[in-house]
N, C-alpha and C positions, 0 to 999 in steps of 0.2 A: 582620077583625082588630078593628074597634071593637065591632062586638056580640059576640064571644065573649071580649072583655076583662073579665078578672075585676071590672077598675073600676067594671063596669055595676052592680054588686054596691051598691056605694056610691055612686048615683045622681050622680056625679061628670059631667059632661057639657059640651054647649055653650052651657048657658045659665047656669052658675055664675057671672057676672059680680057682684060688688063682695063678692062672699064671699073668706075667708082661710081658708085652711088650713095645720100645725102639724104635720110629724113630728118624733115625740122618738122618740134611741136612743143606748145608748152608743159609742162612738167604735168603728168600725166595723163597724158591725150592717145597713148598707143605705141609710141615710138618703139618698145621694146619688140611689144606685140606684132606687129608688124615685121620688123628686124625676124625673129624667130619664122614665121610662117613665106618668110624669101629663102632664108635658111632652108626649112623646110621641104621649100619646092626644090631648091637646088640639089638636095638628098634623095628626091623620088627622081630628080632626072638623070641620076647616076652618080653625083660629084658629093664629094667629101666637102666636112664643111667644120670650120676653127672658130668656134664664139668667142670673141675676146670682152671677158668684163672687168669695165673699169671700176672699180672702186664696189664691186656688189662680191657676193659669197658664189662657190659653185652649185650650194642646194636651191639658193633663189633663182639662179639662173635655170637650173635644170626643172624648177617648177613652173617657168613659163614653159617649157616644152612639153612639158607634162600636161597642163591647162588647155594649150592649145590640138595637140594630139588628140586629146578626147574630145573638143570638137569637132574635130576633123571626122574621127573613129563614128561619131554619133551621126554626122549627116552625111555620109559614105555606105554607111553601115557595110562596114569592112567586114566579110566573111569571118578571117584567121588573122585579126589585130595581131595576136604577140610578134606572128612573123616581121610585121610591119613596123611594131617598135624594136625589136632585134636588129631588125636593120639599121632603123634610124641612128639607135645607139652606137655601132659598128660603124657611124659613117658622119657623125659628128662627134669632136673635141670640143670640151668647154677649157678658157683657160683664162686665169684670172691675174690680176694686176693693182696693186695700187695707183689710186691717184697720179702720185708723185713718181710711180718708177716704171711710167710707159712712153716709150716712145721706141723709131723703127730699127736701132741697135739691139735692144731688148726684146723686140717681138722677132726679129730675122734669127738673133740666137736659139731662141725656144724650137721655133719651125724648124729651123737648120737642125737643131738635136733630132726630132721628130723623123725628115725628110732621109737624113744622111745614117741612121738607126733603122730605116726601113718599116718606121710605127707607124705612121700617118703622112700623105703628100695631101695636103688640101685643094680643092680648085675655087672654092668658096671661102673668104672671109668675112666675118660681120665683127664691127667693134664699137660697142654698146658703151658710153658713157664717155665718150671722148671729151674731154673739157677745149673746145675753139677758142673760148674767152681767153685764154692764157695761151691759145697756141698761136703762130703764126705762121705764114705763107711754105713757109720752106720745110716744116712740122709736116703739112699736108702732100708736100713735093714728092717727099723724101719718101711716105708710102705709097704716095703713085709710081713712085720707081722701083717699088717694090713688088706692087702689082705686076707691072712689066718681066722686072725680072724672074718672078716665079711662075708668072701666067694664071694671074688671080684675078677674081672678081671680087672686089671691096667696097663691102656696104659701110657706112657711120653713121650711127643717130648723132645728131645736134637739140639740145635745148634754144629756144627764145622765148623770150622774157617781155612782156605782155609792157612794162616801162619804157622798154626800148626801140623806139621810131623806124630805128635805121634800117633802108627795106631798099633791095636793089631796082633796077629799072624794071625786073623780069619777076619782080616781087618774093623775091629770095629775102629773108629778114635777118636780121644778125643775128649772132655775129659772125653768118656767115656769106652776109650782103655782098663780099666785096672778093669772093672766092670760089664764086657760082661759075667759074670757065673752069675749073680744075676736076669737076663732074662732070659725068656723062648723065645720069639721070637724078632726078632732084624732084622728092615728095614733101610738100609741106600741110602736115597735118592741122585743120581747123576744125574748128566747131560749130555748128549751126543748127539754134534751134534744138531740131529734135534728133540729129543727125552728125557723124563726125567725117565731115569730107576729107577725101584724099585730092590734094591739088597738086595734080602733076604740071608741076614748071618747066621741068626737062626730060625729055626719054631719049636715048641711043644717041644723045649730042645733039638733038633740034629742041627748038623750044615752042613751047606747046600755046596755042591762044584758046583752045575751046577745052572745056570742061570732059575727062573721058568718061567720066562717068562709075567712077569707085567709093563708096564708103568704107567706115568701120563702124559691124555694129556697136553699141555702145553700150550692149550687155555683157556679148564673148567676146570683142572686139575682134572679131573677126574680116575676112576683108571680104564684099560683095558688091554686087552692081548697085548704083541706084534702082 
């Protein structure tokens, strides 16, 4: 499952620690889906892994993991599943937050409880639902210094908004046009036709001019090659 993951694609792995990564896509196009099966991989490659949701429930959250698991369970055709979801359970945290009362004083507290209690050390973050529009530059800083300081990999979904023009040189679209250097790798999910492309902008801090060749199908929303 970990070496025939299209992820291998994107050199995404288990030594991505104090790197950030950055899916954009309009309001539901994948972003979560996606988010969950990076997750995913990070938890078959040994690492523990913190789902932070913004403003969603832990049952909804834990149903995309569910959803996509048996995906996975079905074209694997996993021998002895339970073990495999026993694990996964054991090796992700879901944890959730309001709108209004998240940001990196309040998510370092939680970890810190977790970390210095001896329940869970993460190497993997993902946080699903971050509002950019309201946030700004120093918002963004302040968890990349936190990545650094705990030795994390920190995935964020971003919405944009099909209204709004604003699109960087590198075709990063807002509103996170203008904060595309504070990532290491940058997916913006689009749609086409019959097809939902992954267009990688950025991997491992270079930026990308040719197409790598990833969708999502747009049944399981699954990730696979063109």
């Amino acid at each position: 499952m970990v070496t025939k993951n299209p992820l291998r694609i994107l050199k995404i792995g288990k030594d991505n620690t104090n790197e950030l990564g950055l899916i954009m896509a309009r309001a539901g196009l994948g972003k979560t889906a996606l988010l969950v099966q990076i997750a995913l991989d990070a938890i078959l490659l040994g690492n523990r892994v913190i789902h932070v949701s913004i403003g969603e429930s832990i049952d909804k959250t834990r149903t995309w993991y569910d959803d996509i698991l048996r995906h996975i369970l079905q074209e694997y055709s996993v021998s002895q599943p339970h073990e495999l979801i026993d694990m996964i359970q054991r090796h992700r945290m879901i944890m959730t937050f309001k709108e209004a009362g998240f940001d990196r004083a309040r998510l370092e507290e939680r970890m810190n409880d977790l970390i210095m209690q001896d329940i869970f050390k993460p190497a993997c973050l993902v946080i699903d639902g971050f509002d950019f529009r309201s946030a700004d530059r120093s918002g963004i800083e302040e968890i990349r210094d936190l990545a650094e300081a705990m030795s994390l990999q920190v995935w964020f979904s971003a919405t944009c908004h099909r209204e709004d023009k604003r699109v960087s040189e590198n075709g990063v679209p807002a509103p996170c046009h203008e904060l595309e250097d504070l990532f290491d790798n940058i997916i913006v999910i689009r749609p086409e036709e019959n097809k939902i492309r992954l267009n990688v902008v950025k991997n491992k801090g270079e930026i990308l001019a040719a197409d790598v060749g990833l969708d999502l199908d747009p049944t399981t929303m699954m990730i696979k090659k063109s």
